[in-house]
C-alpha positions in Angstrom: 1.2 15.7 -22.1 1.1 15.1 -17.9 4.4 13.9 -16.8 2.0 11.0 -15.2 -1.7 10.2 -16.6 -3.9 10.4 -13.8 -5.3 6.4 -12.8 -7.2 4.2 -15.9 -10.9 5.3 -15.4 -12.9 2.3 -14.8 -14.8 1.3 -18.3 -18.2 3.0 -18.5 -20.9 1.9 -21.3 -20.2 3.5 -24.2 -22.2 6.4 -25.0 -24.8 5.7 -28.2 -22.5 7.9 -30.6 -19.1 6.5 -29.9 -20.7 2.9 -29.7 -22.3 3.4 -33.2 -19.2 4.6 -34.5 -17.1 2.2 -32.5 -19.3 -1.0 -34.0 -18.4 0.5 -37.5 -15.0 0.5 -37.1 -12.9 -1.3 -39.5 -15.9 -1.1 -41.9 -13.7 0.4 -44.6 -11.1 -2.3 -44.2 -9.8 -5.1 -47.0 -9.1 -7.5 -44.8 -10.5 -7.9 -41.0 -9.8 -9.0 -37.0 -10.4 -11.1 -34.3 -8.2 -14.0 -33.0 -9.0 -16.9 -31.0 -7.0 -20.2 -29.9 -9.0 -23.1 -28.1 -7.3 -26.6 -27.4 -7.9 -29.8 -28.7 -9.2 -31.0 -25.8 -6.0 -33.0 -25.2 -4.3 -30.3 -23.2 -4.5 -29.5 -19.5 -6.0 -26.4 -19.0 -3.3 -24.1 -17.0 -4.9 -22.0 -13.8 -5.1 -18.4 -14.0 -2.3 -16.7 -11.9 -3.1 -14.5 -9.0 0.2 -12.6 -9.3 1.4 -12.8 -12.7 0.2 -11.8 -16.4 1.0 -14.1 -18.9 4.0 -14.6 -17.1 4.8 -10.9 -16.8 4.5 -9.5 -13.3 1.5 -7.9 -11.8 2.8 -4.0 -11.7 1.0 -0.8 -10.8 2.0 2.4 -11.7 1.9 5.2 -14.9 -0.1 4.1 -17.9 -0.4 6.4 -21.0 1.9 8.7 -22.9 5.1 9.1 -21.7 6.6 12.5 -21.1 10.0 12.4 -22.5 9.0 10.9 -25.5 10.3 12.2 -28.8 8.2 13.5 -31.6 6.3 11.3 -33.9 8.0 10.3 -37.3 5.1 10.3 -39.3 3.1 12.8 -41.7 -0.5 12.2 -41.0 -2.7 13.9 -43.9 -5.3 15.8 -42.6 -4.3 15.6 -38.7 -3.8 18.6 -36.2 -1.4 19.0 -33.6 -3.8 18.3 -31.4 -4.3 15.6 -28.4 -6.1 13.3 -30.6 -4.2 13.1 -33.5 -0.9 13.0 -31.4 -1.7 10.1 -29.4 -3.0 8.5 -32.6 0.5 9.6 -34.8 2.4 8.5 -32.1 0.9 5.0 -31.7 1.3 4.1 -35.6 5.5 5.4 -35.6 5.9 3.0 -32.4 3.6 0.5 -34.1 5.4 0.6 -37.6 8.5 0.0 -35.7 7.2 -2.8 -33.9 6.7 -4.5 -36.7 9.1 -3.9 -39.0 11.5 -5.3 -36.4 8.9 -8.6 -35.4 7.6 -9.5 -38.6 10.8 -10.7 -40.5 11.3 -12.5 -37.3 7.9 -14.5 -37.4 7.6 -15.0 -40.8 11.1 -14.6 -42.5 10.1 -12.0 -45.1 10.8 -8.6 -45.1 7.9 -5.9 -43.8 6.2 -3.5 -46.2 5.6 -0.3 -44.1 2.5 1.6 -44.2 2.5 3.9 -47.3 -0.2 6.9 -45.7 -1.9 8.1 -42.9 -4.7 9.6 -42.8 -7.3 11.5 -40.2 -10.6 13.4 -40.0 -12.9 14.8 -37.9 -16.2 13.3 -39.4 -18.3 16.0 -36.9 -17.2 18.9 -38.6 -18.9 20.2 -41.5 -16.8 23.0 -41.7 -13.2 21.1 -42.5 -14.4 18.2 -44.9 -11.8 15.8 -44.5 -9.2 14.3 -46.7 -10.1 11.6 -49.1 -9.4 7.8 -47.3 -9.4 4.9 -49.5 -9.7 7.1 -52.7 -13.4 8.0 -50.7 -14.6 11.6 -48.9 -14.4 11.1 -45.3 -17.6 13.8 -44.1 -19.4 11.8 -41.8 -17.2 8.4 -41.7 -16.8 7.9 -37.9 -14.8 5.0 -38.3 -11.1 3.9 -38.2 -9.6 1.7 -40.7 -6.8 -0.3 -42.9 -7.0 0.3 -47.1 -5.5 -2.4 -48.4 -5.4 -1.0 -51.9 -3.7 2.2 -51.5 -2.0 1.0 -48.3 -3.0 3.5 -45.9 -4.6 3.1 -41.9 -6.9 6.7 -41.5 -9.2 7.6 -38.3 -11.5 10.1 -37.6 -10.0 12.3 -33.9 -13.6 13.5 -33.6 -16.9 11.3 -32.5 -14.8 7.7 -32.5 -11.4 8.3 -31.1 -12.4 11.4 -28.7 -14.9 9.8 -27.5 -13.0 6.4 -26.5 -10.5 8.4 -24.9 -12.8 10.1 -23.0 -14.5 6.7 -21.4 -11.0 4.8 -22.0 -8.3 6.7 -21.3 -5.2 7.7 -23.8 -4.2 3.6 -24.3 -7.7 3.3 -26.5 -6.1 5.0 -30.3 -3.5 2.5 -29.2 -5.7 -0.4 -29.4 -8.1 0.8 -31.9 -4.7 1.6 -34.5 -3.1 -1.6 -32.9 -6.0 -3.5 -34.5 -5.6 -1.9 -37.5 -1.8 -2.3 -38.4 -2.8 -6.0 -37.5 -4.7 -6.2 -40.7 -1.4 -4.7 -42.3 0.2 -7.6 -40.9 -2.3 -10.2 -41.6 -2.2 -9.2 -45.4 1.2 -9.4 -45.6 1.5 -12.9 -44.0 -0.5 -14.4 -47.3 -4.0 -14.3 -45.6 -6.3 -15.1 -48.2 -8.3 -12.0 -47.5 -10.9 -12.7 -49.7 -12.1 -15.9 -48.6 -11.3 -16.1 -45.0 -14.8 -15.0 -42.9 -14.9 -12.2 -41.3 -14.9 -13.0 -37.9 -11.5 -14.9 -38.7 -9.9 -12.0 -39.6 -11.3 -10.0 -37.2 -9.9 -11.8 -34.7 -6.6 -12.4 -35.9 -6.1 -8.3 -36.4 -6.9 -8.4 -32.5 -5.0 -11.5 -31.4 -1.6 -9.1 -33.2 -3.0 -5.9 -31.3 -2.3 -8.3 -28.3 0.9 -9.0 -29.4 1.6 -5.8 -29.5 0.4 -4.2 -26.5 2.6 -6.9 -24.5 5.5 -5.0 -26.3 4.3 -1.6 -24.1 3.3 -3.8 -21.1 7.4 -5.0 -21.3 8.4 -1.2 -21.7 9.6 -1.3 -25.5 7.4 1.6 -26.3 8.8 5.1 -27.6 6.1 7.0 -26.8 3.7 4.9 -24.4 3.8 2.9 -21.1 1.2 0.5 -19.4 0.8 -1.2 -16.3 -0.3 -4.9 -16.0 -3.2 -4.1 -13.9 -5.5 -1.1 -14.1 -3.7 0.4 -17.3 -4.0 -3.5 -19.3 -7.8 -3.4 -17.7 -8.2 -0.4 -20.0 -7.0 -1.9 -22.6 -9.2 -4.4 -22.4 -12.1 -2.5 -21.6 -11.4 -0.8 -25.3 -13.2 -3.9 -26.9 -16.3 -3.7 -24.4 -16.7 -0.4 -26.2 -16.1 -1.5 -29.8 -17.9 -4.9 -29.9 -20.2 -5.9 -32.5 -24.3 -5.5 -31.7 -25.7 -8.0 -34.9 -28.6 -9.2 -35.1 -29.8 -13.1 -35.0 -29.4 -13.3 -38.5 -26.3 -11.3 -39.2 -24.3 -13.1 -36.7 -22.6 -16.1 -38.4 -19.2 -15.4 -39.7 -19.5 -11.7 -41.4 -19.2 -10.2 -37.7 -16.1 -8.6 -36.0 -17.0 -10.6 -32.5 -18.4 -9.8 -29.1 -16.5 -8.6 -26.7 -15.6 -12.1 -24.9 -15.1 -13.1 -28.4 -12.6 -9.8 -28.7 -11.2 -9.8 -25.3 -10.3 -13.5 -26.1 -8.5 -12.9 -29.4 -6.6 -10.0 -27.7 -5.3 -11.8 -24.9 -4.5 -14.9 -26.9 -1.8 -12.1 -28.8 -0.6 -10.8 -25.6 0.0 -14.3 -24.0 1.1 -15.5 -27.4 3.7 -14.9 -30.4 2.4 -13.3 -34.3 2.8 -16.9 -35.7 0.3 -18.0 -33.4 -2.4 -15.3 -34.4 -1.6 -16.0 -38.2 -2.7 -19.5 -37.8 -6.2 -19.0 -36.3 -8.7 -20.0 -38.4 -12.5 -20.9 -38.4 -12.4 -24.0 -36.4 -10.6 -22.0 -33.5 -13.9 -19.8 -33.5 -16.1 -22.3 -33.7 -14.2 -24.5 -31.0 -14.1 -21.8 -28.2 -17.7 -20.6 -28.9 -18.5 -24.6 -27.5 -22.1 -25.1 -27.8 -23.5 -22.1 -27.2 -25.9 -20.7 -29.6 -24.8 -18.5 -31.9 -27.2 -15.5 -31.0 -26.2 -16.3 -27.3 -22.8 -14.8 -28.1 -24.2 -11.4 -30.0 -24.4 -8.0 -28.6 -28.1 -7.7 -28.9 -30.6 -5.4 -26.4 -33.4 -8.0 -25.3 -35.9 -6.7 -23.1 -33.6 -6.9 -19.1 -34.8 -9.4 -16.7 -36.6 -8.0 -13.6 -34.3 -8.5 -11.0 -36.8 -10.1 -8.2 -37.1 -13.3 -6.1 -38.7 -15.2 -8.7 -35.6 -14.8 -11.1 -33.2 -15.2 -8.2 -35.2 -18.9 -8.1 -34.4 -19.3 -11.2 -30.7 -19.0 -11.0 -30.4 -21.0 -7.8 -32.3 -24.1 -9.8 -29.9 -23.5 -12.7 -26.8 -23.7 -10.8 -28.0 -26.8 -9.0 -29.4 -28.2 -12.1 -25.6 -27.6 -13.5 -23.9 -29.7 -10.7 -26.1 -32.1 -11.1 -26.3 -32.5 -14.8 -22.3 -32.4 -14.1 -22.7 -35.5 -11.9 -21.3 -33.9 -9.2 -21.8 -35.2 -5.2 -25.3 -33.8 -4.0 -25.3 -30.6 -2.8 -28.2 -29.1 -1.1 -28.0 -25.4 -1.7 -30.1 -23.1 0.0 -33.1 -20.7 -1.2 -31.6 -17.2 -1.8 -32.3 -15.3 1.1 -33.4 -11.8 0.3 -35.0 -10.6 3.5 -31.4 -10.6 5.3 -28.7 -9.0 2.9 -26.0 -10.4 5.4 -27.6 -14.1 5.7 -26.8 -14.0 9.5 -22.9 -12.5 9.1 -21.8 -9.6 11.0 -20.6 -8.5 7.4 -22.1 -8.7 3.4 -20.2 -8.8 0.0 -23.1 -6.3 -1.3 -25.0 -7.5 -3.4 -24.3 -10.6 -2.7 -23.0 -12.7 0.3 -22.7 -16.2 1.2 -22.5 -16.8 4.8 -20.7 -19.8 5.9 -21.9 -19.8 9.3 -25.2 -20.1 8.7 -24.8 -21.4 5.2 -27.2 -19.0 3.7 -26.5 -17.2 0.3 -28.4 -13.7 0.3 -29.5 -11.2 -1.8 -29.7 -7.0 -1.8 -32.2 -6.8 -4.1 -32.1 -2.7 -4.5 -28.2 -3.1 -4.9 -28.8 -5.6 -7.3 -31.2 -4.0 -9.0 -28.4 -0.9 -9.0 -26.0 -3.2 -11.0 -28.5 -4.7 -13.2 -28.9 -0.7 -14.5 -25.3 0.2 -14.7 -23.9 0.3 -11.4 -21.9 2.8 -10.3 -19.7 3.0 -13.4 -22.8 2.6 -15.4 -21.2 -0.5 -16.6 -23.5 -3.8 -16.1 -26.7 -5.1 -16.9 -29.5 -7.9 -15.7 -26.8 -10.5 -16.5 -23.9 -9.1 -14.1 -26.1 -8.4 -11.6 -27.3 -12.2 -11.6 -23.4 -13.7 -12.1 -22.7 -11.7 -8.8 -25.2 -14.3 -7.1 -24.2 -17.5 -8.8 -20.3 -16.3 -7.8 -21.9 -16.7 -4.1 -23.7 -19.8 -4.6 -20.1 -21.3 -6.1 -18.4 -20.4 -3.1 -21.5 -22.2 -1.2 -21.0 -25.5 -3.2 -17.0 -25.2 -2.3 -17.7 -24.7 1.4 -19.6 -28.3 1.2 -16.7 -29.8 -0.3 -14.0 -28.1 2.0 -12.4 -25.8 -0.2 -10.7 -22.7 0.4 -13.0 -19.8 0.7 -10.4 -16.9 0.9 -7.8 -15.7 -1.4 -6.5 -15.4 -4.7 -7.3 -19.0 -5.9 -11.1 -19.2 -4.6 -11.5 -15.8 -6.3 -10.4 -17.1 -9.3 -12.6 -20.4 -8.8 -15.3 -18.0 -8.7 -14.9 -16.8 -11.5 -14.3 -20.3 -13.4 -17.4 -21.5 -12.0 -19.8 -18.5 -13.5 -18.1 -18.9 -16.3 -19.3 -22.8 -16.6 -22.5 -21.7 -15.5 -23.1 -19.0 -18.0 -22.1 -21.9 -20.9 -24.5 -24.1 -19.0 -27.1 -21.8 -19.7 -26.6 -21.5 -23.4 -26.4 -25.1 -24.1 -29.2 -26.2 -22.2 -32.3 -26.4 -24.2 -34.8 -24.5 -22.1 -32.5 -23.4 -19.5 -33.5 -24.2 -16.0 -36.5 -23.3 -14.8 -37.8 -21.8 -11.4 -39.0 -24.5 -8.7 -41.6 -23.4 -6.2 -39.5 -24.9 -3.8 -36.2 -23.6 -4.6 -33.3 -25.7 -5.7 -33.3 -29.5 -5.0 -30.1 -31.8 -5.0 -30.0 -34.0 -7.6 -31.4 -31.1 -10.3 -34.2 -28.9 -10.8 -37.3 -29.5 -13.3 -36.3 -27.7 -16.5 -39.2 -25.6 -18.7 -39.1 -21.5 -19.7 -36.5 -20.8 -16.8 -32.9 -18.9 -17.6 -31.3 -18.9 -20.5 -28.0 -17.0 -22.4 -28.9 -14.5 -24.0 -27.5 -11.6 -26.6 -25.6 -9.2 -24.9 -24.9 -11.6 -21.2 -21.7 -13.2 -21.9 -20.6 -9.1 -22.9 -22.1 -8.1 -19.4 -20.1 -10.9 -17.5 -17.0 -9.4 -19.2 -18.1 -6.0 -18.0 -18.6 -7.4 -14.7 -15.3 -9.0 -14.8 -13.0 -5.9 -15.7 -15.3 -3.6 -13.2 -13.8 -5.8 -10.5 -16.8 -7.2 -9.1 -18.4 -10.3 -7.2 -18.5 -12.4 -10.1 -14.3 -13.0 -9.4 -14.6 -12.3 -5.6 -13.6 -14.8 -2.4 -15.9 -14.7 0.7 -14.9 -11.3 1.5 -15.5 -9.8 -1.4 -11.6 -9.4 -2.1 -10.6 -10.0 -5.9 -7.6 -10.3 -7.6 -5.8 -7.2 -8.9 -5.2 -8.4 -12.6 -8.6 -8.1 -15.1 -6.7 -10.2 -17.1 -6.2 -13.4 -14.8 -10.1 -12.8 -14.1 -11.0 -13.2 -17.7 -9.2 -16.3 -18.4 -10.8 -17.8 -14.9 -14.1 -17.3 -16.2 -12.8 -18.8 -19.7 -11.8 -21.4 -18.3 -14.9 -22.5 -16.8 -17.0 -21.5 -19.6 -14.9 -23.7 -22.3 -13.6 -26.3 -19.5 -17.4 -26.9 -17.5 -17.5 -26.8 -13.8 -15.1 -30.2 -13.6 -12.3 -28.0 -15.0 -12.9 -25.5 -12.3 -12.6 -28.2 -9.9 -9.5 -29.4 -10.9 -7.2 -25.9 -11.7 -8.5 -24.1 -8.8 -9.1 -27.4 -6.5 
C-alpha cells in the first residue's frame, strides 16, 4: 500500500456495471439501511459551518490505508491477498472493534461479533465462489449482512473494484460500514421483519456515519480520512450506490436516493448509535416534506434541453418562490444569455450574476457541458439548472443588502437552491415560463418546471463536485462537501425563510 494515497478522485457517474451492482447491494440482507432525523419543527435550525465538520475541524491531508498498519485479524473465506480483499478485511477487523467497544456503551448489552466473512469474485467463471448465506455466489455482484448464519460477504470483482476505481480505497469502507450497521441494528432489537425497508436502510447508513467519524477522529487501525476531499469521497460512495426504482416501487421497500443516503449518513457522523436506532418511518416521511414521492427516486426521464426557454422557466420559478414565500418584491432580471459575463470584467462560468449591472447570465454551451456530465462526467439537466438559480439567489440577496462574498453567502447559496428545488416538487404544476420573463409579485403557473426523478440526486452530485450551486459571487465555495449538503438541506426542509434567517 502507498505510504500516502494520492488526492480523493472527484466522484464520476458510476459506470452501468458497478451501478447495477451497486443498486443491488444489500439485496441478500435480513435486515436493511438508511437513517434519517428531521425536527419537530420546534427547533432552530443550526447554520452550516464554513470551517468545521460536525464540530470536527476542517483538515486536509492523507486519506486511505495507512502504511504502518498491522495485518488484518480476520479469516475471510474465499478472499485473496489481493488489494480488494485487503482493504475489505481490513475494514471489518477495525469495524468489529469499533463496535464491540461502542455498542455496550449505547445500549448496555454486550456485542455479538460477526461469526464469518465471506468474498467472491462474481466475474469469474473460472473460481466459483464460496457459498454466502448457505447460497452459490457465481454471478451475485452484491455485498451483504446474513442475518441467519451471521456472516457480512462481498464480491472484490465488478462491485467493490469498481467503486474503488471511481471512489477511491474509503468506498469497501463505506459499503462494509453499511453492512456491520445491519449487525448492529439487529442486535439493538429492531424488529427486522416489520420495520420498512427504507427505515432500515437508513439506519444501517446513519451507523456507517457513526462510524466513519471514528476514522475522521483518527481511531482507525488501518485507515485515515480527511474532513474535506477524503469525507467528500465518502460521501460520494452513496451517489454511486443509490436506489433507481420506479414510480411504483418507490414507497417504503427502497434503500433511498442518494440525498435520502447522504442524509442518513451524515446524521451518524454528526450523531451518536442511539440516535440512528431510534429513526423510524415518520423521520422519513418528515424530511421527504411534501415532495412527491417519485420526485425523490433515481429515475432516467428524458433530460431537459438546456435553452433559453427553460432558462425562462427557472427564472419564473424562483420568482414565483419568493413570492409564494411572501417575501418583499423583487424584480429579477431575464437571464441574459447573449453576454456570459452580464457586463463584469469576470464570469462564474456557467453562470454569473453581475452586481454592477444587475444582470444574471448564462453560458449556454458550458451549461449544456454540465447538463451531460461535466468535466468529471458527474451532473445532469438538473445541476446544470441549480448553477443558475444559485446566481439568481445571490441576485435576490444583493436587493436586500446581504453579503455577496464568503463562506456564509456560499452557504446561503446553497440553502436557497435547496428551498427552491423543494419548491418545485410541491408546487402542483411547477412554474411555468412567462413570455416576458419573471415578474415581481409571481409568475403564471401551467406545464413549467417541476422535480423530477433523478434531480434532487443531481443537486447532490453538483454539491460534492464543488460547483456553483454552493458558490459566492466569485465563484469561491467552501472546502467541506459536507457543510454544502446540509446548506442545501436546510433550505430544502426549512423554505427560503430558513435560508434568510441562518445565513442572514
Amino acid at each position: 500500500m502507498p505510504t500516502r494515497p494520492p488526492r480523493a478522485r472527484r466522484p464520476r457517474r458510476p459506470s452501468a456495471r458497478a451501478a447495477a451492482a451497486a443498486a443491488a447491494s444489500c439485496a441478500l440482507i435480513a435486515a436493511g439501511s438508511a437513517c434519517t432525523v428531521t425536527t419537530d419543527g420546534s427547533a432552530r435550525p443550526q447554520a452550516a459551518s464554513t470551517d468545521t465538520v460536525a464540530g470536527m475541524p476542517v483538515t486536509d491531508g492523507p486519506s486511505g490505508p495507512r502504511a504502518d498498519a498491522p495485518a488484518p485479524q480476520v479469516q475471510v473465506a474465499g478472499g485473496t491477498h489481493g488489494r480488494i480483499d485487503t482493504l475489505a478485511a481490513d475494514a471489518v477487523d477495525d469495524l468489529g472493534r469499533f463496535w464491540a467497544e461502542t455498542f455496550p456503551r449505547a445500549f448496555h448489552r454486550p456485542f455479538t461479533p460477526v461469526a464469518r466473512f465471506v468474498s467472491w469474485d462474481s466475474a469469474d467463471p473460472q473460481a466459483p465462489g464460496p457459498l454466502f448465506c448457505g447460497d452459490p455466489t457465481d454471478g451475485v455482484a452484491n455485498a451483504g449482512f446474513c442475518l441467519s448464519r451471521n456472516e457480512i460477504g462481498w464480491d472484490r470483482g465488478p462491485l467493490l473494484s469498481d467503486l474503488v476505481a471511481q471512489y477511491g480505497d474509503l468506498a469497501p469502507v463505506v459499503v462494509l460500514a453499511h453492512e456491520y450497521g445491519h449487525v448492529v441494528q439487529y442486535q439493538t432489537g429492531v424488529r427486522t421483519t416489520q420495520a420498512p425497508t427504507i427505515v432500515l436502510e437508513q439506519q444501517a447508513d446513519c451507523y456507517a456515519g457513526v462510524f466513519l467519524r471514528h476514522v475522521a477522529e483518527g481511531g482507525s487501525t488501518h485507515f485515515t480520512m480527511n474532513t474535506t476531499d477524503g469525507l467528500e469521497s465518502a460521501l460520494a460512495v452513496l451517489v454511486g450506490i443509490r436506489d433507481a426504482p420506479d414510480d411504483a416501487g418507490f414507497g417504503g421497500s427502497e434503500h433511498g436516493s442518494a440525498f435520502e443516503r447522504i442524509t442518513a449518513f451524515q446524521e451518524g457522523f454528526s450523531g451518536s448509535a442511539s440516535a440512528c436506532a431510534e429513526l423510524d418511518a415518520a423521520d422519513v416521511d418528515a424530511r421527504r416534506v411534501a415532495v412527491p414521492l417519485a420526485a425523490l427516486g433515481a429515475g432516467d426521464p428524458a433530460p431537459r434541453p438546456v435553452d433559453e426557454a427553460v432558462l425562462d422557466a427557472v427564472a419564473a420559478s424562483f420568482a414565483a418562490m419568493l413570492s409564494d414565500s411572501r417575501l418583499p418584491d423583487v424584480r429579477l432580471p431575464e437571464p441574459d444569455t447573449d453576454d456570459p459575463t452580464g457586463g463584469c470584467d469576470r464570469s462564474t462560468s456557467p453562470a454569473t450574476f453581475c452586481a454592477s449591472t444587475g444582470a444574471v447570465a448564462a453560458d449556454l454551451p458550458a451549461l449544456a457541458a454540465l447538463a451531460d456530465g461535466g468535466p468529471q462526467g458527474l451532473g445532469g439537466d438538473f445541476t446544470a439548472l441549480s448553477a443558475v438559480v444559485s446566481r439568481y439567489a445571490l441576485a435576490a440577496a444583493d436587493a436586500r443588502g446581504a453579503t455577496l462574498a464568503g463562506g456564509r453567502a456560499a452557504l446561503r447559496t446553497a440553502c436557497t437552491t435547496g428551498a427552491w428545488s423543494a419548491y418545485l416538487g410541491q408546487t402542483s404544476g411547477g412554474a411555468a415560463t412567462s413570455a416576458g420573463g419573471p415578474q415581481a409579485g409571481g409568475a403564471p403557473r401551467g406545464e413549467g418546471l417541476r422535480l423530477r426523478p433523478g434531480d434532487l440526486d443531481e443537486a447532490v452530485a453538483g454539491l460534492l463536485d464543488g460547483g456553483l450551486i454552493a458558490a459566492d459571487i466569485d465563484g469561491t465555495t467552501v472546502p467541506s462537501a459536507f457543510a454544502r449538503l446540509d446548506a442545501f438541506r436546510d433550505g430544502f426542509t426549512g423554505g427560503v425563510h430558513t435560508c434568510r434567517t441562518i445565513y442572514p
